[in-house]
N, C-alpha and C positions, 0 to 999 in steps of 0.2 A: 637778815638781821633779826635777829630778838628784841623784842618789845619788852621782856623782864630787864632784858642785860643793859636795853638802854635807859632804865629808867634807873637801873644801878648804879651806872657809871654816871650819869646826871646827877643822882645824888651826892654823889661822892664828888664831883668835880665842882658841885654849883658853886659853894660858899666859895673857892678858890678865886672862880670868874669873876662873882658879885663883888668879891672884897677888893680886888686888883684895882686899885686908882691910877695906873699909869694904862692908857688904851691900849698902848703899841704890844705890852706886857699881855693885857686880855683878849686882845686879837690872839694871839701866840697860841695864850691858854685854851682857848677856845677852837684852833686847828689842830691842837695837841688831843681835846678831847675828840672833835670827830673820826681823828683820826684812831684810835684807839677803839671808838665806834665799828669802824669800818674795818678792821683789822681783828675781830671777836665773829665773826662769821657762825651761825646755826648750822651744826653737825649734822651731814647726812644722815637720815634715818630711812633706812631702807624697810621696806614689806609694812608701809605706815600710809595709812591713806583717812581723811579727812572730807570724806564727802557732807555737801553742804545741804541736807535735806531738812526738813521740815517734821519732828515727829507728833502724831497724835494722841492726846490723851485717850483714853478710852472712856466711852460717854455711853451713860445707858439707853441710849438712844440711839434706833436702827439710822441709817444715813439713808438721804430722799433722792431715788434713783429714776424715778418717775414724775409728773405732773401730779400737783396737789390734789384735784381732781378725778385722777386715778389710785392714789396713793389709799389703802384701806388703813386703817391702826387696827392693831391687833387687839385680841379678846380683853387682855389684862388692865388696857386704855380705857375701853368703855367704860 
């Protein structure tokens, strides 16, 4: 399911639900919209991948691979 297309069709459907003063009517409306939902499916996309990683800004600072203690700072630190 899409998260765009369901906020779409929520859009589009709310005022009809909110405004329906007969319930049995807004029940209706409201299985009409899920279902319309569920019936708009996210098209395959194939050779598409979405891995979930973490990236690094680049920071001018070496990163600490050793013990503080052992760690030197280089000349430009001093």
């Amino acid at each position: 399911m899409s998260l765009k297309g369901c906020v779409d069709t929520l859009r589009q459907w709310l005022p009809l639900i909110a405004y329906e003063k007969n319930l049995t009517k807004r029940k209706n409306l409201f299985l009409a919209f899920l279902q319309l939902i569920a019936s708009d499916p996210v098209p395959l996309r194939p050779h598409r991948s979405s891995p979930r990683v973490v990236k690094r800004r680049p920071k001018p600072f070496g990163i600490l691979t050793c013990s503080r203690k052992l760690y030197k700072t280089s000349k430009q630190r001093r």
